[in-house]
Structures are given as structure tokens and as C-alpha cells.
N, C-alpha and C positions, 0 to 999 in steps of 0.2 A: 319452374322457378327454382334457381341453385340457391341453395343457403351457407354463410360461410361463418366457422363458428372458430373466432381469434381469441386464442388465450393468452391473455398478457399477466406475466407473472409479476407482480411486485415485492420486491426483494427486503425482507427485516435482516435485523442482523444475527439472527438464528437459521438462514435460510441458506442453505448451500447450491455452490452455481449448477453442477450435474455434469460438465463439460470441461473440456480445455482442462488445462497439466495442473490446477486448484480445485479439481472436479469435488473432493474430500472435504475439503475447506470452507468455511462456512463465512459469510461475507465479514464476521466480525474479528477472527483469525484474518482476515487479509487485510484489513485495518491494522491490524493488532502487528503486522509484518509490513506495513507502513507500505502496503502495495495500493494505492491510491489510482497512481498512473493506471492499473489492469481493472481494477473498478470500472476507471470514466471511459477503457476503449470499452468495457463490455455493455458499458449506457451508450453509447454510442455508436457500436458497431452491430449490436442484438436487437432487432426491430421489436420484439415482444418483451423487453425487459426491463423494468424501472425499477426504482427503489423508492424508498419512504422518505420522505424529505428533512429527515435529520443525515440520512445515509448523503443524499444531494448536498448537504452543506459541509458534512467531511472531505470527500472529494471534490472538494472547490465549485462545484456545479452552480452558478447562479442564477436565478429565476430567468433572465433575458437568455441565457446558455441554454436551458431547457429545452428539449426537441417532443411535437409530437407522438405519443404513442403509440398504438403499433405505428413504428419508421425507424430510422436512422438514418443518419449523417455522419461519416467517418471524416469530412473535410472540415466540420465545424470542429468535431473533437481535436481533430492535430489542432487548429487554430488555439483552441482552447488550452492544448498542451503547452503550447511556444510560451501563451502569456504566462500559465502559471512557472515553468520554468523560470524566466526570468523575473519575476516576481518574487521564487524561493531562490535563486541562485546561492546566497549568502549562507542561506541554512544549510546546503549543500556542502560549500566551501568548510563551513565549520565540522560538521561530520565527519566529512572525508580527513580534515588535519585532526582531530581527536581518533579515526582508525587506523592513521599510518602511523601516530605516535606509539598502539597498543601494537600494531604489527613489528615496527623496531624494537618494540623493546622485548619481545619476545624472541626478535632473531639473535639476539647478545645474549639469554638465557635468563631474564628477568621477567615476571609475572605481573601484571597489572591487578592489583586488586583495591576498591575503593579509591583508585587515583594514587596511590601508592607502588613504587617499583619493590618487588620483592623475588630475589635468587631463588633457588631450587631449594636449597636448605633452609632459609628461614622460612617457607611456604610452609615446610613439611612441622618445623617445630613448630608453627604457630597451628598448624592443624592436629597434632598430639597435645597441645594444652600447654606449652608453654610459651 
């Protein structure tokens, strides 16, 4: 009689993954790095790995989305990708125009600081006290 003993780890957010290029990281740093998306492939692609169902609700994960544990499903997760993509598309769009405005104004030699454009030299005097 074979016995088979599956450990399924479920993930707080003190809990680091051990694998993959965030091996260091600890699930609430990759939150905290707004990586959402490597969250739901690692609920989805790691047959042994769940998380605690506040962690499920940050990662958009919704009760009917949930998959058996120990398993995975890598087809529901892309599915799951597309909706919330297009879902967040908007927040995306806004992001990305508030990084390329801090990236231009950094190519002309201005500093974004507080929403405010600031040269080289008044950086520097507002950083000695005046």
C-alpha cells in the first residue's frame, strides 16, 4: 500500500515564494511592486500553492476563478489575465502618461519632484536650505 504525502503550502504575506527570479521576496514586497500579474501565474501554474484569501482578493482572483488544490490550470489563468487586463486598461493608460511625462522632463534636464518641474540648480538650493 503506497502512501503519498502532498504538501500544499499556503501563502501569508510574510511568506516568501523560494523559486523563480522573486525567490528573495516575500509575497507582500511583490504586492508592494504592484506584480499582481506573477502572483495569479504562480496560483495558477504551482499545483501546491495557494494563498490566504485576502492575498486571492488582491490579485483579482474571484471565488468562481478559484481552482482546486493541489492542481493547476495555466488556461483559466491567461483567461483570467485578458479579463482583468481589459478591465484595468484605463489605469494602465493613466500610469504609463504620468511615466513618460517624468521621463521627458528629465531628458531636458528638469527633476520632477512633488508634481513640480525643478533644474539642476534650484534642486540643489532647495536641498542646502534655501
Amino acid at each position: 500500500m503506497d502512501t503519498y504525502v502532498i504538501k500544499l503550502r499556503n501563502l501569508t504575506y510574510k511568506s516568501q515564494l523560494l523559486f523563480g527570479k522573486f525567490k528573495d521576496c516575500t509575497v507582500q514586497d511583490l504586492l508592494n511592486m504592484q506584480l499582481t500579474g506573477y502572483l495569479r501565474w504562480v496560483y495558477y501554474n504551482c499545483d501546491k500553492i495557494t494563498y490566504i484569501p485576502e492575498i486571492l482578493e488582491k490579485i483579482y482572483v474571484q471565488e468562481e476563478d478559484m481552482i482546486t488544490k493541489p492542481g493547476k490550470d495555466p488556461q483559466k489563468g491567461k483567461e483570467l489575465s485578458e479579463k482583468i487586463r481589459h478591465r484595468t486598461g484605463v489605469e494602465r493608460i493613466v500610469q504609463r502618461g504620468r511615466f513618460r511625462n517624468i521621463q521627458k522632463a528629465k531628458n531636458k534636464g528638469f527633476y520632477v519632484r512633488d508634481g513640480i518641474k525643478y533644474s539642476r540648480q534650484a534642486m540643489q538650493r532647495k536641498n542646502h536650505g534655501y
